[in-house]
C-alpha positions, -999 to 999 in steps of 0.1 A, spaced: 235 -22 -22 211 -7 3 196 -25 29 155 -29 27 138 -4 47 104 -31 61 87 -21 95 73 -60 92 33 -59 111 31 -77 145 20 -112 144 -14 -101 153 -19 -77 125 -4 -100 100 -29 -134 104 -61 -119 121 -60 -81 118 -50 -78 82 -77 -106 73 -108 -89 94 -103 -51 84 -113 -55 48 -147 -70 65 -154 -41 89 -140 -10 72 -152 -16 34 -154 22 29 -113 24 36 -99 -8 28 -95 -28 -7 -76 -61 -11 -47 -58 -36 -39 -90 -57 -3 -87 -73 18 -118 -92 45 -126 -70 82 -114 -87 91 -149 -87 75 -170 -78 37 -159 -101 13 -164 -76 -9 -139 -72 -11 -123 -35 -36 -106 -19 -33 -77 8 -52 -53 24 -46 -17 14 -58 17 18 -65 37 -15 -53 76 -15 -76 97 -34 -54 128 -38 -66 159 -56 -81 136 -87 -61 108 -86 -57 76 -62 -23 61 -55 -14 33 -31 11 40 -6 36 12 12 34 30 43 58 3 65 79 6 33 99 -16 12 70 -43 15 67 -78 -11 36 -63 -25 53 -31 -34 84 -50 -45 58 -73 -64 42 -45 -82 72 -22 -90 79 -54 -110 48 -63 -129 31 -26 -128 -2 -43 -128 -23 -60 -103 -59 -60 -91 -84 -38 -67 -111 -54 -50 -136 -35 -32 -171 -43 -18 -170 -74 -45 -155 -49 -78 -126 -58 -93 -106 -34 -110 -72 -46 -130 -51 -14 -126 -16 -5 -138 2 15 -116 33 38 -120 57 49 -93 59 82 -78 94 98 -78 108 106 -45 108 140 -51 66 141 -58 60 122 -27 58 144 7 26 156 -1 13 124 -9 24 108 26 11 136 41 -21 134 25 -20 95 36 -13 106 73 -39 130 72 -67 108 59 -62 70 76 -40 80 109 -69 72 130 -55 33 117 -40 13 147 -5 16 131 -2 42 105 11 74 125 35 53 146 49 35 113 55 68 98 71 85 124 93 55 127 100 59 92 102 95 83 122 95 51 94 96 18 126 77 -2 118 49 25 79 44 12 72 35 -17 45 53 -36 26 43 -65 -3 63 -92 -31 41 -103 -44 36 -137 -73 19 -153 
């Protein structure tokens, strides 16, 4: 078995950054609500939507994170942004389809506090996982 590969967020990022970002930047950041894997609560997190060449995906950027884990599980969960909701179902991207995607990622949101730093810590696309929205 292979060990989880998690850069787990600072205290500080965890219970005041991660609740205050979707506040100030609306136009990046949408709250993802997922069904836990087993426990069935729903749980909400920040994330940043990749709109890549027609299509959006959301990308675990500290890798193997619960959300991810959550929704490789149920393949469904829910967008909120600027009050929408959206119910998505998601599919995830093979490793081989993904370098372009992180790099796309990097590109567009590593003016973010953590996101250039967390990648280059993790530089392996296997290590983050990736995953296509649908409505």
């Amino acid at each position: 078995m292979t060990a989880r590969v998690y850069l787990k967020p600072p205290w500080m990022q965890r219970h005041i950054a991660n609740r205050l970002v979707p506040l100030f930047q609306r136009s990046m950041i949408s709250r993802l609500t997922v069904k836990g894997r087993r426990s069935g609560r729903e749980r909400t997190v920040p994330v940043a939507v990749l709109d890549h060449e027609g299509e959006r995906y959301l990308v675990s950027y500290r890798g193997l994170s619960d959300w991810a884990l959550n929704l490789s599980a149920t393949s469904e969960g829910r967008l909120t942004n600027r009050g929408r909701a959206e119910d998505i179902t998601v599919e995830e991207v093979p490793e081989a389809d993904r370098p372009p995607l992180l790099a796309a990622y990097r590109e567009r949101y590593n003016g973010m506090p953590t996101v250039a730093g967390v990648l280059d810590a993790l530089p392996d696309p296997a290590d983050h996982p990736v995953f296509r929205i649908h409505k």
